[in-house]
C-alpha positions as CSV (number, residue, x, y, z in Angstrom):
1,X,112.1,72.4,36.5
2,X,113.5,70.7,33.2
3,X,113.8,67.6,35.0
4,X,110.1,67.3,36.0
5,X,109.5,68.6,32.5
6,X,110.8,65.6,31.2
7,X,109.8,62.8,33.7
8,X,106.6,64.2,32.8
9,X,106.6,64.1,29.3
10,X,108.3,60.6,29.4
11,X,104.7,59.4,31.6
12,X,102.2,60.8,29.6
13,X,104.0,58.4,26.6
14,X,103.4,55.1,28.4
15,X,100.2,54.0,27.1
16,X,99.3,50.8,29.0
17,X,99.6,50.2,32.4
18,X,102.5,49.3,34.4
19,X,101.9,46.5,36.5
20,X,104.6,46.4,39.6
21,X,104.9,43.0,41.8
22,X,106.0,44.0,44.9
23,X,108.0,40.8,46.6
24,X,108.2,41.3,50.2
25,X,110.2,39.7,52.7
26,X,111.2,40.1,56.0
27,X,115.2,40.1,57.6
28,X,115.7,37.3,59.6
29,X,118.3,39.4,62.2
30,X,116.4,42.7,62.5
31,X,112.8,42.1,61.4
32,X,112.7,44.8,58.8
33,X,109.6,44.2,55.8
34,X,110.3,45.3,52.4
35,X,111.3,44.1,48.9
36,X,114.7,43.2,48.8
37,X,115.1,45.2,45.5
38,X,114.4,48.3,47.2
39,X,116.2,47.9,50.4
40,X,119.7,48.7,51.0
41,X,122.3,46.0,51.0
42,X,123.3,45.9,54.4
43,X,120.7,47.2,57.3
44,X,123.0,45.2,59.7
45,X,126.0,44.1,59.7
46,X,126.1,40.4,61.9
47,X,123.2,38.1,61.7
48,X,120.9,37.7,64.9
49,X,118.6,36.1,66.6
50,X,115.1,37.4,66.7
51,X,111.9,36.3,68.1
52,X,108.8,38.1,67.2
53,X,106.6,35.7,70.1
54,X,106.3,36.3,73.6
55,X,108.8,33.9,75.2
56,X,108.0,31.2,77.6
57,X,110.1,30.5,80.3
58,X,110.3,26.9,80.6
59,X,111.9,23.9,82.9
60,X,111.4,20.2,82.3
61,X,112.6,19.6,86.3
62,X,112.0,20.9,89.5
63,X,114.2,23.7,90.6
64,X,116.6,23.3,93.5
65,X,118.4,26.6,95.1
66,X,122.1,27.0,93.5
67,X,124.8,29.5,94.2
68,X,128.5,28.9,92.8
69,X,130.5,30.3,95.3
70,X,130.4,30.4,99.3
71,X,128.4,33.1,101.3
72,X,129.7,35.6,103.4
73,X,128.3,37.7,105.7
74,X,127.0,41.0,105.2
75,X,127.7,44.3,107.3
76,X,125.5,47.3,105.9
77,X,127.7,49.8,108.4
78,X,131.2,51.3,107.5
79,X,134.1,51.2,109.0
80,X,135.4,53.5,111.3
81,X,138.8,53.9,113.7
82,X,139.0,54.0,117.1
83,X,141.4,54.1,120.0
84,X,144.6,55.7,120.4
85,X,146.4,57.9,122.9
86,X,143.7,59.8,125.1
87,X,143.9,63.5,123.7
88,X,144.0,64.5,127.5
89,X,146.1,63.0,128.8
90,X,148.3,63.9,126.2
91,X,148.0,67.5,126.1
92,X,148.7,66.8,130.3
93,X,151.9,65.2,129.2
94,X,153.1,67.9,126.9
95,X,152.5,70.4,129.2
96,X,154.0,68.8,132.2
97,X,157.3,67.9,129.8
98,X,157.5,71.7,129.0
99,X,157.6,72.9,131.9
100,X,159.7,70.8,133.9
101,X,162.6,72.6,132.5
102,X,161.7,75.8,133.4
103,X,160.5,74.7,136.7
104,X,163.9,73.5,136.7
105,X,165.8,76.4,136.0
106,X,164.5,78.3,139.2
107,X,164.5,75.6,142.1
108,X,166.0,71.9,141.7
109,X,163.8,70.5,144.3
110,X,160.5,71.7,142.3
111,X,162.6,70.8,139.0
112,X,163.0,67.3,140.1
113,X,159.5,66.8,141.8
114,X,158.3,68.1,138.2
115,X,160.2,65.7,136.6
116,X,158.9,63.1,138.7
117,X,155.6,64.0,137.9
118,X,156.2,64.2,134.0
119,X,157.4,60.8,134.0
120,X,154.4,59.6,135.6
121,X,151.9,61.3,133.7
122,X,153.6,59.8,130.4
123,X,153.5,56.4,131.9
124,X,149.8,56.9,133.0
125,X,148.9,58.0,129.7
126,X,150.4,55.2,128.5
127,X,148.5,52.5,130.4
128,X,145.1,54.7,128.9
129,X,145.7,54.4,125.6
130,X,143.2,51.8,124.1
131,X,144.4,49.5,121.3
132,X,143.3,50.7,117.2
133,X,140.3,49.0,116.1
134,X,137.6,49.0,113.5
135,X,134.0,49.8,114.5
136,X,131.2,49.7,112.2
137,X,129.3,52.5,112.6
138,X,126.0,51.9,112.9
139,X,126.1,49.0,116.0
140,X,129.4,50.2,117.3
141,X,130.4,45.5,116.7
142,X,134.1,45.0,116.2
143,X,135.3,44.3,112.5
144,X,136.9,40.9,113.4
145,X,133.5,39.9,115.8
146,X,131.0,41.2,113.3
């Protein structure tokens, strides 16, 4: 309140007219409009380029299609494993190779016919195995045919 009192007083003592000249100018880098005089000294720290106009995109020649590097072909599927040992005729093996023992134990001739048949089984499920590949998933095409 004492301070208004006295900006007051000090006012009413001007008796002619203050005439202020505001210069105003605008910063080149980020387009702010004021008088320098009142404006802080840094509003940015790096000078910029600005363009207030509507830009033009312009080219003196004809354009001609350009890529820098090679194209490669493009698979929107993913990737997914197949092949492997046929789950049935594994769990076939396993079984056959656990019980041949036991068959075994109680009459050699069955032991040795089961035995027989074990081996046979493992070699058959050898020859169904299919080789590991990658599939994509959506067209079922072979990665390396793709």
């Amino acid at each position: 309140e004492e301070l208004v009192k006295e900006i007051d007083s000090a006012l009413s003592r001007i008796e002619k007219p203050v005439q202020v000249i505001f210069e105003d100018s605008e910063c080149l880098a980020c387009g702010i409009k004021g008088d320098k005089r009142l404006l802080p000294d840094f509003c940015h720290l790096e000078q910029g380029f600005v363009h207030r106009g509507q830009l033009r995109h312009y080219h003196p020649d004809e354009l001609q299609p350009y890529h820098p590097l090679s194209l490669e072909a493009f698979h929107p599927g993913v990737l997914k494993l197949t092949g492997g040992p046929s789950k049935t005729c594994e769990t076939v093996r396993n079984y056959s190779a656990v019980l041949t023992p036991v068959v075994g134990m109680f009459d050699i001739t069955m032991g040795v016919a089961s035995a027989i048949t074990a081996g046979s089984t493992a070699y058959l499920c050898s020859q169904l195995d299919k080789p590991f590949r990658e599939i994509f998933s959506c067209c079922q095409a072979d990665r390396m045919h793709a």
